[in-house]
C-alpha positions in Angstrom: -44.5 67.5 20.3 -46.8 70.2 19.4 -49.4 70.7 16.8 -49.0 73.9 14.6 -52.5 74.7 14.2 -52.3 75.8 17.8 -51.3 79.1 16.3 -54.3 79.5 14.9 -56.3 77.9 17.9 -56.3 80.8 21.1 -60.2 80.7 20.2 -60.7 76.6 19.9 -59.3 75.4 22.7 -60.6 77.0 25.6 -60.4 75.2 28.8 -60.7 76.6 32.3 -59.0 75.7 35.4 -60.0 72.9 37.4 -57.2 71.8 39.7 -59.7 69.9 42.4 -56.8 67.0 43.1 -55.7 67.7 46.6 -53.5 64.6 46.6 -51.6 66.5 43.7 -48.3 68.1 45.1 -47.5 71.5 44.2 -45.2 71.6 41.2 -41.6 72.5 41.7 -41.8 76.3 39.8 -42.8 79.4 40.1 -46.9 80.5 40.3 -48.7 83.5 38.6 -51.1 84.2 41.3 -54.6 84.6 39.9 -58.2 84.4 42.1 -58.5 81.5 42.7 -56.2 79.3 40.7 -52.4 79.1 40.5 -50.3 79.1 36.9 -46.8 77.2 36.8 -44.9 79.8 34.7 -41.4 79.0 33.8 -38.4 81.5 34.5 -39.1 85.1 32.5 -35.5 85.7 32.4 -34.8 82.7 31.0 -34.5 82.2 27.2 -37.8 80.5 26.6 -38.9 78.7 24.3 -41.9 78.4 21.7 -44.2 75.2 22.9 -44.2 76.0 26.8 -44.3 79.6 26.7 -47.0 80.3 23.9 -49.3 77.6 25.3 -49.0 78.4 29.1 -49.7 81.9 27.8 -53.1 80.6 25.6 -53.7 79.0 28.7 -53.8 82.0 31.1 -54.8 84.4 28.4 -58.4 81.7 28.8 -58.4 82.2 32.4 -58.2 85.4 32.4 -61.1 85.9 30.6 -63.2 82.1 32.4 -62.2 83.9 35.7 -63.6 87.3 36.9 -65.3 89.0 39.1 -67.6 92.4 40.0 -64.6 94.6 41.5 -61.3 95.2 39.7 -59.0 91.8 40.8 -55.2 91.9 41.5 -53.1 90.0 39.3 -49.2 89.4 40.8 -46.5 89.1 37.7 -43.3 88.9 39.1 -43.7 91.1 42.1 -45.7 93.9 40.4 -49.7 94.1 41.1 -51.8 94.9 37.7 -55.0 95.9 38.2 -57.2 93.8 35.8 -61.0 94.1 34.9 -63.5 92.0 33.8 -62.9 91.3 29.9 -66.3 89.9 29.1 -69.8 90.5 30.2 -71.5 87.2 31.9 -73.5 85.0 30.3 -74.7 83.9 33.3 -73.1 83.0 36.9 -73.5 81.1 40.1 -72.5 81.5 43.3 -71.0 78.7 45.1 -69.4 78.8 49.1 -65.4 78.5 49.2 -63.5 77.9 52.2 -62.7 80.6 54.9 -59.9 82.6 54.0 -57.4 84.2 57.0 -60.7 83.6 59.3 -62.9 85.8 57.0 -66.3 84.9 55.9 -66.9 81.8 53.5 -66.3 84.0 50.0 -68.1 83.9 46.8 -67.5 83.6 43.6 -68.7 84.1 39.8 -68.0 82.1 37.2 -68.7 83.0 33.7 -70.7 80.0 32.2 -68.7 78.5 28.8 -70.7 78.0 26.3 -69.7 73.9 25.1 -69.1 72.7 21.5 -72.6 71.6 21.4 -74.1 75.0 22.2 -72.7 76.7 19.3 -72.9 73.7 16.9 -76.7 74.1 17.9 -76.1 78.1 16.0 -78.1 78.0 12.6 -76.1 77.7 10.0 -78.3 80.2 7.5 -78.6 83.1 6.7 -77.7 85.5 9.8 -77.0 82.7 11.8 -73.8 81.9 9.5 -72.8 85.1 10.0 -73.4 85.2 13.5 -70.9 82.0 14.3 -68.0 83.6 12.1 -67.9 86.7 13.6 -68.4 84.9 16.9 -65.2 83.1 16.2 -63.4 85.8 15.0 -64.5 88.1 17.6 -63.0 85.7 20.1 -59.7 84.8 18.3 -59.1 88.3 18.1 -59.9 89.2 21.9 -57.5 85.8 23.2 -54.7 86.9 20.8 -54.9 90.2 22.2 -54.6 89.0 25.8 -52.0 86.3 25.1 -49.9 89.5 23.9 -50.4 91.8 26.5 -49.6 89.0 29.2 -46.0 88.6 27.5 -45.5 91.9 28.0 -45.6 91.4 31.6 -43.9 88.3 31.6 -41.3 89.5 29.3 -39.8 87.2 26.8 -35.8 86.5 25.3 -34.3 87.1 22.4 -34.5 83.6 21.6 -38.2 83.3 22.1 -38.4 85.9 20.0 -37.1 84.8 17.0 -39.0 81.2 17.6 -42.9 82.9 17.6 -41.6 84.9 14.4 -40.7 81.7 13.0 -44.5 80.5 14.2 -46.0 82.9 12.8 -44.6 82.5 9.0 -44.8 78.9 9.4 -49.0 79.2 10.3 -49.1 82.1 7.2 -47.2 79.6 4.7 -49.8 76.9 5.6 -52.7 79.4 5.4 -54.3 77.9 2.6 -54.6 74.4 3.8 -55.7 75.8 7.4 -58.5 78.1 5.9 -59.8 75.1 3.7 -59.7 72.5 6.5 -61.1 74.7 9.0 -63.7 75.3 6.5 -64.6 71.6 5.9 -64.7 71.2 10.0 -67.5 74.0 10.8 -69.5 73.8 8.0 -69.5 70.1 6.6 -72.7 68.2 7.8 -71.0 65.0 7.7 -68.8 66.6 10.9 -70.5 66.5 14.2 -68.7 68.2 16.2 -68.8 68.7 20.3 -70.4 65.4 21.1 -70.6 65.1 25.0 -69.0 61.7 26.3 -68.1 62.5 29.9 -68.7 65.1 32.6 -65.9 66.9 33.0 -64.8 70.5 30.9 -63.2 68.9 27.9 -65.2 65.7 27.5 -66.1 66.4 24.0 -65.1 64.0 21.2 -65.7 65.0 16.9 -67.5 62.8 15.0 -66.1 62.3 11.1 -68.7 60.5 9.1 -67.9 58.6 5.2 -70.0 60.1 2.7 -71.8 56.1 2.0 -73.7 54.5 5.0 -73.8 51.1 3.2 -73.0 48.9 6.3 -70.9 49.4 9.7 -68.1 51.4 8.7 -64.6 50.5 10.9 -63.4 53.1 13.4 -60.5 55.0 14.7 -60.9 56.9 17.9 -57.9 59.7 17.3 -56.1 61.1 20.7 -54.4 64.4 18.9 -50.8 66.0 19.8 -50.1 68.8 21.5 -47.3 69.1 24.4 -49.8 67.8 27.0 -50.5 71.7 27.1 -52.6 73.1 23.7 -54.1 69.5 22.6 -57.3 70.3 20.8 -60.0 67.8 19.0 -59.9 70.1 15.9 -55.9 70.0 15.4 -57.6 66.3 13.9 -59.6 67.5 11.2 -57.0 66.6 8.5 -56.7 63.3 9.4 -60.4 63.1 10.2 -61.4 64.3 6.7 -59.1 62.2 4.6 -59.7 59.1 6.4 -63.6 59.4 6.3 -63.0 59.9 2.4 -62.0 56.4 2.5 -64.9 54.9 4.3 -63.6 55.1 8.0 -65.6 56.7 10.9 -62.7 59.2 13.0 -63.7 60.0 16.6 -61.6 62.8 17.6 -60.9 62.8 21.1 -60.8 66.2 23.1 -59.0 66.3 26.8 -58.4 68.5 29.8 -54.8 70.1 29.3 -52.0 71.0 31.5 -52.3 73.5 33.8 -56.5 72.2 34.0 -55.3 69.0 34.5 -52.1 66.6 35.0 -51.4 63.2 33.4 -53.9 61.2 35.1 -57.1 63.8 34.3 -55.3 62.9 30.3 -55.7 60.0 30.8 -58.6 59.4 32.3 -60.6 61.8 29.7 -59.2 59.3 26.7 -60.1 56.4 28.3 -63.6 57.8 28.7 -63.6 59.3 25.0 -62.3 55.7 24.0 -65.7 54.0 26.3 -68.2 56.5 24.7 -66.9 55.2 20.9 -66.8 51.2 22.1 -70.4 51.6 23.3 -72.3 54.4 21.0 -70.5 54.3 18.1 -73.1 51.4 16.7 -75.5 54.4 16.9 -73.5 56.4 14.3 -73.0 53.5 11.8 -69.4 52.3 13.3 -68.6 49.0 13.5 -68.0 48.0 17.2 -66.2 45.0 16.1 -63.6 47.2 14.1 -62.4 49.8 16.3 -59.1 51.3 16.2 -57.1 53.3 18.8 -54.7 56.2 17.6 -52.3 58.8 18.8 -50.3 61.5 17.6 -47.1 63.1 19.2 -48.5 63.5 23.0 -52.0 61.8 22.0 -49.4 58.7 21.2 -48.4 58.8 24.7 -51.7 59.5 26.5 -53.7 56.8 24.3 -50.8 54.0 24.6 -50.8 54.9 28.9 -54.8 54.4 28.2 -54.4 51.2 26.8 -52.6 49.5 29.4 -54.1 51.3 32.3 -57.3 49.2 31.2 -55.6 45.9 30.4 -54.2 46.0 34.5 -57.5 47.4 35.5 -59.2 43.9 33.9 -56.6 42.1 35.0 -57.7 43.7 39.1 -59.9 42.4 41.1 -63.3 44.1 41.5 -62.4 46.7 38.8 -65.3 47.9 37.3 -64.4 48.9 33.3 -67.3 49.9 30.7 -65.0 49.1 27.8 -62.2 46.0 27.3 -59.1 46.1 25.4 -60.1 43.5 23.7 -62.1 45.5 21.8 -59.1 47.0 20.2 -58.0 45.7 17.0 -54.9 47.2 16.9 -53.0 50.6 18.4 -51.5 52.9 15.7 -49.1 55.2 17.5 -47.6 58.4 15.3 -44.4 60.2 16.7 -44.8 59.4 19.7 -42.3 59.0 22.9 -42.8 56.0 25.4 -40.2 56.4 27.8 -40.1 59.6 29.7 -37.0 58.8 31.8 -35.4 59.3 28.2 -37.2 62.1 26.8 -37.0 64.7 29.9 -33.8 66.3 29.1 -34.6 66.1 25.2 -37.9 68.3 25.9 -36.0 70.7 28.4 -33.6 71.4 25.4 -36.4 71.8 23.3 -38.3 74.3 25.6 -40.7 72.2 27.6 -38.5 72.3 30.6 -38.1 70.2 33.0 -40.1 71.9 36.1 -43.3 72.1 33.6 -42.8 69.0 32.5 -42.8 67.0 35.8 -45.6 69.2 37.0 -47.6 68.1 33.9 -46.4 64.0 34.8 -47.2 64.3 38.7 -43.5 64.5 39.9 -40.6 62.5 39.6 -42.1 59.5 41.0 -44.8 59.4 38.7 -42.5 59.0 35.3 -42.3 55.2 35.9 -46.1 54.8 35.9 -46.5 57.0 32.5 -43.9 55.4 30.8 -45.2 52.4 29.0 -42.1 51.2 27.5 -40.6 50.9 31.5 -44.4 49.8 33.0 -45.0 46.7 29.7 -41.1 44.7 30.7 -42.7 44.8 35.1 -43.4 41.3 35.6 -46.2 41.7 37.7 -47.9 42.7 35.0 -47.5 40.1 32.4 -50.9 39.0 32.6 -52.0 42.4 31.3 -49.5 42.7 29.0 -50.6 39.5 27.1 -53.9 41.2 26.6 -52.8 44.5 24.7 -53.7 44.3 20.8 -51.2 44.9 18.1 -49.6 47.8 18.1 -47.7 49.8 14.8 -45.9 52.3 15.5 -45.3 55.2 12.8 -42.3 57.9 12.9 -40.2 60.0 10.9 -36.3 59.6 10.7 -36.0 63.3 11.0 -38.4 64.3 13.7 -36.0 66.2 16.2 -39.3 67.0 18.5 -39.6 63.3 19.2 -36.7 61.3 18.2 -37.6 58.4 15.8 -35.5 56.1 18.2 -39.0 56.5 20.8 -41.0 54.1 18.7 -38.1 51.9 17.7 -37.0 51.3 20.9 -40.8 50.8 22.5 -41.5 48.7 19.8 -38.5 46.4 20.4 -39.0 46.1 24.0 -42.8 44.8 23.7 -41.4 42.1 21.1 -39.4 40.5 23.9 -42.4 41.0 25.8 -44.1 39.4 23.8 -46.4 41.7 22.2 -47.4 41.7 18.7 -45.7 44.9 17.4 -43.4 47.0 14.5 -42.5 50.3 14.3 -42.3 51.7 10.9 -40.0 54.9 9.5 -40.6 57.4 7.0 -36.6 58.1 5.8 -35.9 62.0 5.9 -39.7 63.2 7.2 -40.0 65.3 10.5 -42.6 65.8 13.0 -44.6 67.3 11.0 -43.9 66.3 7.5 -46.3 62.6 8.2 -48.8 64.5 10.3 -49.6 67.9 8.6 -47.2 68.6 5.2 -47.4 65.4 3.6 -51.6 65.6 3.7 -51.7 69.2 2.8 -49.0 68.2 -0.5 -51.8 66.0 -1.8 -51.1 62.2 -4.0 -50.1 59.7 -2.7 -48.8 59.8 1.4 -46.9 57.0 2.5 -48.4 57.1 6.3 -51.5 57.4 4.9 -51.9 55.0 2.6 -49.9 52.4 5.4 -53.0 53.5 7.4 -55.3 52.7 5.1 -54.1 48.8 4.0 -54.0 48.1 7.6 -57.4 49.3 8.2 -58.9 47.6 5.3 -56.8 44.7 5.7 -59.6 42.0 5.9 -62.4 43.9 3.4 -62.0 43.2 -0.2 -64.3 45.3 -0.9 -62.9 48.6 0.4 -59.4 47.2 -1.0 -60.9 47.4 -4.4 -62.0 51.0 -3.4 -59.1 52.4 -1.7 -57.3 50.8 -5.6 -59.5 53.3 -7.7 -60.0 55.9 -5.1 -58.6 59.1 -6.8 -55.5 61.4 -5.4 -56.3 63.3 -2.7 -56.1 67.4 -3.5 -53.5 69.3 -2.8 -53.7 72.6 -0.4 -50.9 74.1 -0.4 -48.9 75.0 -3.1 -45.4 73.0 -3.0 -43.0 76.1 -2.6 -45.0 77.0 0.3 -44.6 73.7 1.7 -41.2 73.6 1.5 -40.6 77.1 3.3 -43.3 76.0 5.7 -40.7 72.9 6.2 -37.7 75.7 6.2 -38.8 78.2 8.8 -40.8 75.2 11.3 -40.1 76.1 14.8 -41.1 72.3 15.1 
């Protein structure tokens, strides 16, 4: 449901608010009044837990900073006014003309400019430069930490909570190692290219992980990652991204705007626009466009698999305009994932993602049919577009208790009777994260992984022969770390 590395991430992902849908109701919670947008907070006095509270807080801690002005602002936190100053000096501004307010002037407003992916992947990577980018980072890690932690304090936070972000925190410590070594790999290997712009909106970035060979078109998988629909982030991919390019595949990591920036339908949108940019460029990056693959993890699984068949009705409309076709899918792989949000809603409350958040991030109510693709694939008036979706395998752990394994079995059933090639496959005793994160940090031989693979290579002799003599992948984190990491998972 979440992806662990957002611990680590305050200074990665950094979206700012961009809530321009006026068809959008407001969402049935409470605000934390900011100028000019609005944050859904859930109850303070509440027990809270981990996933909604940390990552509406990395969330605000962002807009706190992407949002100020010249004079000192008022902030509202549960009926007490803070004063709050700007946090960072401008890069630069603009002033654009809002709408009268209580028959006042039109007002203006600053807006720090954030620098994109691509700026600081343009940073030299010598010398100073080098130098320059990691204390950049660490600079701004530090700095959103330090906010996220000053905004609980006003929130305030339960006993149960408490305990939960402790447990966070020695998980992320445990994993260190593999995190420093990854992270490592993503910033400073040059077959990464990181930040490529696909699309026109704040978060439409995607990474690029090349093979080491270019001897001919390589296939592709274009990656939506995890995340709660709140702290996704193209990096939490890297992993994945690095060991699959090891075996000769091309990963396009697909960033997207997150809850409270955007709802469902902005998610959706961005990965259908990440997924275009890889079906029509990828050629240019030695991809083949004939082999392209579509994946998700955990919320990715979701948003990818409501991007799939949103295109395959758009086709089947009349006068759609599409720049890419299902039918250039080979095949959907789809890793812990849930499909049917009419039976997940009270399982994510109990979790922590509750239930005013959640329907705020899925539109309302009304909108859970229309993001549910297990419900939307057995609606008869849209068998045609059914019939066009590509095979679809669906990966999950037995004892994943953030999504339970019975998501993909039962999705995968019901587009069988459909009559959809699919199978869902389960790894006995492994949890959310064991097939995502622990399994590739323990090194060898990974069952997901190397299921992965086959399919992949399933019609290339050649890179069968390869993948047979291809040696074990390191390990990165020593096994008794691993299995505390496993112990204390708030996950």
């Amino acid at each position: 449901m979440s992806t662990p590395s957002a611990f680590l991430g305050f200074s990665l992902s950094t979206p700012f608010f961009n809530d321009q849908n006026p068809r959008r109701p407001h969402p049935p919670c409470r605000y934390l009044k900011m100028n000019p947008p609005m944050l859904p907070i859930t109850n303070p006095s509440a027990s809270s837990a981990m996933v909604a509270t940390t990552s509406l807080t990395a969330n605000a801690a962002t807009m706190l900073i992407q949002e100020h002005h010249d004079e000192t602002s008022r902030l509202l936190i549960d009926g007490r006014a803070v004063d709050t100053k700007p946090f960072l000096p401008r890069a630069s501004s603009y002033t654009s003309t809002g709408t009268p307010v209580n028959g006042s002037s039109f007002y203006q407003q600053r807006r720090r400019r954030i620098a994109s992916d691509t700026s600081l992947a343009s940073l030299t990577m010598d010398g100073g430069g080098r130098s320059e980018y990691v204390a950049h980072a660490a600079s701004e890690t530090y700095l959103l930490t330090r906010l996220g932690f000053k905004l609980l304090r006003y929130l305030g936070v339960g006993y149960r909570w408490i305990t939960r972000f402790l447990a966070l925190g020695c998980y992320a410590l445990l994993l260190m190692p593999g995190f420093i070594q990854v992270g490592y790999y993503y910033f400073f290997s040059s077959r990464v290219r990181r930040g490529i712009v696909y699309g026109d909106q704040p978060r439409n970035r995607l990474d690029l992980y090349l093979p080491k060979n270019s001897d001919g078109p390589k296939p592709v998988v274009a990656f939506v990652t995890g995340g709660a629909w709140i702290i996704g982030y193209k990096a939490w991919g890297s992993l994945l991204g690095q060991q699959l390019s090891e075996r000769d595949i091309i990963v396009a990591c697909i960033d997207y705007r997150n809850f409270p920036q955007g709802t469902i339908s902005d998610m959706v949108n961005d990965a259908s626009l990440g997924v275009s940019f890889v079906c029509n460029n990828i050629a240019e990056y030695g991809g083949d466009p004939n082999r392209i693959y579509l994946m998700g993890q955990s919320a990715g699984a979701h948003i990818a698999a409501c991007t799939l068949l949103e295109q395959a009705i758009k086709e089947c409309g009349e006068g759609e305009s599409t720049s890419w076709s299902v039918s250039q899918i080979k095949a959907y792989f789809g890793l812990s994932g849930g499909y049917n949000l009419f039976n997940l809603i009270d399982h994510f409350h109990s979790r922590g993602l509750y239930r005013s958040i959640f329907l705020s991030i899925m539109e309302g109510e009304q909108s859970l049919h229309q993001y549910s693709p297990e419900v939307m694939v057995q609606d008869p008036n849209i068998k045609t577009a059914v019939s066009r979706l590509p095979p679809i395998i669906l990966f999950h752990g037995t004892a994943d208790y953030s999504i339970p394994a019975d998501a993909s079995k039962s999705f995968a059933e019901t587009l069988q009777r459909v009559g959809v090639k699919a199978e869902s496959i389960m790894y006995e005793g492994r949890t959310h994260t064991d097939v995502f994160l622990h399994d590739p940090m323990r090194g060898g031989r990974d069952d997901m992984f190397e299921d992965l693979v086959a399919m992949i290579h399933a019609n290339d002799p050649e890179a069968q022969a390869k993948d047979a003599v291809a040696p074990p992948r390191k390990r990165l984190v020593p096994e008794c770390m691993l299995k505390l990491a496993r112990a204390v998972s708030p996950f």
